[in-house]
C-alpha positions in Angstrom: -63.8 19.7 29.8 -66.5 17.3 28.6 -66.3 13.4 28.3 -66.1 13.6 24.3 -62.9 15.9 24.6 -61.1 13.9 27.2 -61.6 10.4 25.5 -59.9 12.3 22.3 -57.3 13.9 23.9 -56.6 9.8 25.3 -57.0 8.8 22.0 -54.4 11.3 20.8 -51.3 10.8 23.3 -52.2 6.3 23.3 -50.0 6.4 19.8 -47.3 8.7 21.3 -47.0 6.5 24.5 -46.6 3.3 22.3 -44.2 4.8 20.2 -42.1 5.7 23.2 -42.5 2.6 24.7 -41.2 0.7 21.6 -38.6 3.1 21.2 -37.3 2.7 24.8 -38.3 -1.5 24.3 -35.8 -0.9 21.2 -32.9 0.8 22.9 -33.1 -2.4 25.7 -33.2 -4.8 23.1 -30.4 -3.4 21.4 -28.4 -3.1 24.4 -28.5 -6.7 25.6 -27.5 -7.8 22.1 -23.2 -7.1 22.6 -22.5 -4.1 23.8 -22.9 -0.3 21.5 -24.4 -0.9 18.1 -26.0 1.9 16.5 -28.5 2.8 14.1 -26.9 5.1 10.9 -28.7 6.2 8.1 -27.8 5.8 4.4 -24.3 8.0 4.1 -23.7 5.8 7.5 -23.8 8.7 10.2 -25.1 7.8 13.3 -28.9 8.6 14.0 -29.3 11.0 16.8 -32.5 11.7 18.8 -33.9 15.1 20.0 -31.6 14.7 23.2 -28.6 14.5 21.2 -27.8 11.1 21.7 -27.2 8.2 19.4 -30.1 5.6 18.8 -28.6 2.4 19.6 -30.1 -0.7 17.2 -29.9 -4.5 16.7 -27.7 -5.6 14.2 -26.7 -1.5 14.0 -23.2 0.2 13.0 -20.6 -1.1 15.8 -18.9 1.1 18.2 -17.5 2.8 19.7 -18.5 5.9 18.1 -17.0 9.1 18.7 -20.0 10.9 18.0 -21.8 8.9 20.4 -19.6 9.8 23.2 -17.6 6.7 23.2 -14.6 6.5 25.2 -12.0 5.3 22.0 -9.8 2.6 22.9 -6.0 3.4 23.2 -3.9 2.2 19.6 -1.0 0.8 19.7 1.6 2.7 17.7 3.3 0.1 15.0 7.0 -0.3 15.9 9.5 -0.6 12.6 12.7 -1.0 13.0 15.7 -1.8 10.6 17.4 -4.8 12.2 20.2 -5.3 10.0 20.8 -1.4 9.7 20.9 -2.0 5.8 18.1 1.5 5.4 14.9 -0.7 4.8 12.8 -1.2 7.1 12.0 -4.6 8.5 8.6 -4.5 7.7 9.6 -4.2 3.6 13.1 -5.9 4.2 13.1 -9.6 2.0 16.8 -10.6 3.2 16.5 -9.9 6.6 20.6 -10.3 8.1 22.4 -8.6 5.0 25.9 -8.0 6.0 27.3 -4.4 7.1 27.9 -2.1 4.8 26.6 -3.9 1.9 24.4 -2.1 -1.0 20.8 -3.3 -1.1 17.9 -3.0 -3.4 14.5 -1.1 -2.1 13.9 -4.6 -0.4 16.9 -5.0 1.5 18.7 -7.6 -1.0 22.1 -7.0 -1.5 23.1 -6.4 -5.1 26.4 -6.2 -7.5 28.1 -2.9 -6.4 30.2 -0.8 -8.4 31.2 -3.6 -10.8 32.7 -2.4 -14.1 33.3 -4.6 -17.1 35.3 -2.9 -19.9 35.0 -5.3 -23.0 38.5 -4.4 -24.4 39.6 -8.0 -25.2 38.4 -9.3 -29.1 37.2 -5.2 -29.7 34.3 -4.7 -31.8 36.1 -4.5 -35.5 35.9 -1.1 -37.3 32.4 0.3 -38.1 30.8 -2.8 -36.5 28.5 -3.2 -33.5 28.3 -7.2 -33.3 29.5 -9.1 -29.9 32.7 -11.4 -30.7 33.1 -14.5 -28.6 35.4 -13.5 -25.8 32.7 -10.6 -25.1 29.7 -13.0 -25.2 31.5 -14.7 -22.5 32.2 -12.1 -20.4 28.7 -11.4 -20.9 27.6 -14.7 -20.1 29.5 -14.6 -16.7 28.3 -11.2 -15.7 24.3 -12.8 -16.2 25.8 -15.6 -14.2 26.6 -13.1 -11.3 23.8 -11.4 -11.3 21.1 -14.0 -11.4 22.6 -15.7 -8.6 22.8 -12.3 -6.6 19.5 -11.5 -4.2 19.4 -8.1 -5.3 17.6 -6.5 -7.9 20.9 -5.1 -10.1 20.2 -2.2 -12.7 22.7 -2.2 -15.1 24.0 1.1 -16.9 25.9 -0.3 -20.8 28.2 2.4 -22.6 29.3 2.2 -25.9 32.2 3.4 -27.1 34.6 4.1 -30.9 37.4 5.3 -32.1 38.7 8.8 -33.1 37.6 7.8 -37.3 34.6 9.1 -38.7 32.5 12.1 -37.7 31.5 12.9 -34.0 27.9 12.5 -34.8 28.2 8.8 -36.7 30.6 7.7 -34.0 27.6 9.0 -31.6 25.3 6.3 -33.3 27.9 3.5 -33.7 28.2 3.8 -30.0 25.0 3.4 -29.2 24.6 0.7 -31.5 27.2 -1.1 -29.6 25.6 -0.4 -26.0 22.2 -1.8 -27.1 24.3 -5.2 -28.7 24.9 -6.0 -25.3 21.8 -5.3 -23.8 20.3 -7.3 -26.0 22.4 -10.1 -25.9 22.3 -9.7 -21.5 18.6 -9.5 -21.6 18.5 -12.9 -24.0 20.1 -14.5 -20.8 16.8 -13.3 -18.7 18.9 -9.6 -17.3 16.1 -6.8 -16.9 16.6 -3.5 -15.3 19.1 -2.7 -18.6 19.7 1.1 -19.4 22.2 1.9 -22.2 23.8 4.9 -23.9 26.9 6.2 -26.2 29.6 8.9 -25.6 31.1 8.3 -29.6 34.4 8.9 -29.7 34.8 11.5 -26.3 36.0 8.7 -23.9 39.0 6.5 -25.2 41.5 4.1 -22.8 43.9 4.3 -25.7 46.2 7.0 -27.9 43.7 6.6 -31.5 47.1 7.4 -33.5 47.8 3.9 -33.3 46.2 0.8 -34.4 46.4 -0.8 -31.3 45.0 2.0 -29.2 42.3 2.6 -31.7 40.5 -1.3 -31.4 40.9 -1.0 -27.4 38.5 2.5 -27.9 36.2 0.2 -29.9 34.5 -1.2 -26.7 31.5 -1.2 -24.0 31.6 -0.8 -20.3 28.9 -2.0 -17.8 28.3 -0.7 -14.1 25.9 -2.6 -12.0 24.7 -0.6 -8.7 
């Protein structure tokens, strides 16, 4: 081989050599700089080499990397338990300590259970859906209750008639009477207020008398 073909054939592999030399100059660098850090390219996989290995870089993607052949550290698996056996766990449970057997909200709070108010005492007069003192105070002590209670209450109103008028007008008068009182609870600051009518098809009292027929004329409210 002549002089002129050596000295090119030099020429040619001086590049390579630096390259590989900054490369390897690179990996060092990156090395001393805090442990695995890899280069990743723009969808943030890690940049491998002809050897299959990761390219490690300065200021790179942390580790460890799986695909780098990082040995992943162990994880601790989150314990959640339900201290006050209540069904929620601790990690979502605001009244941590609620008493056994107690009803709770989804956040543990204990709430009005299975309360029933019947308002049977100053009835709604005939054909009319508008509250009467002694039922705005029953009302007024029921919001009382459940303001004071932790618990997030929902509140199911009923309305209820007499046996005089058609089925299908009682319907409405009964539902009339349900939303009076869910208005009137919900002007005390009670949310989480359903309400619906059953008409005449659920009296307390015989409707052949007068009496029996103004104790029909009512509403009942469960909390759960």
């Amino acid at each position: 081989m002549d002089m002129f073909k050596q000295k090119k054939i030099i020429a040619m592999l001086a590049p390579i050599g630096l390259l590989a030399g900054m490369s390897m100059a690179t990996q060092a660098i990156a090395m001393s700089h805090g442990g695995n850090k890899y280069a990743s390219d723009s969808a943030k996989d890690m940049v491998i080499n002809s050897a299959g290995e990761c390219w490690r870089a300065v200021g790179g993607t942390p580790g460890p990397q799986v695909k780098c052949g990082d040995e992943m550290p162990m994880m601790e698996k989150a314990v959640d338990g339900d201290s006050d056996g209540d069904g929620v766990l601790d990690s979502v449970d605001r009244c941590p300590g609620t008493r056994a057997g107690a009803k709770v909200d989804k956040w543990g709070c204990e709430v009005i259970e299975n309360l029933t108010i019947d308002l049977v005492n100053d009835e709604f007069d005939f054909d009319k859906a508008v509250l009467k003192p002694n039922m705005k105070t029953a009302l007024d002590e029921l919001a009382e209750r459940i303001k004071a209670s932790k618990g997030q209450e929902q509140l199911t109103i009923t309305g209820h008639t007499d046996s005089i008028g058609s089925e299908a007008y009682n319907m409405g008068l009964s539902e009339r009477r349900a939303k009076a009182a869910a208005t009137y609870l919900e002007g005390k600051g009670i949310t989480g207020i359903s309400t619906n009518g059953m008409g005449e098809s659920s009296p307390v009292a015989d409707n052949g008398t007068k009496a029996g027929r103004a104790k029909n004329r009512r509403v009942e409210i469960k909390t759960y």
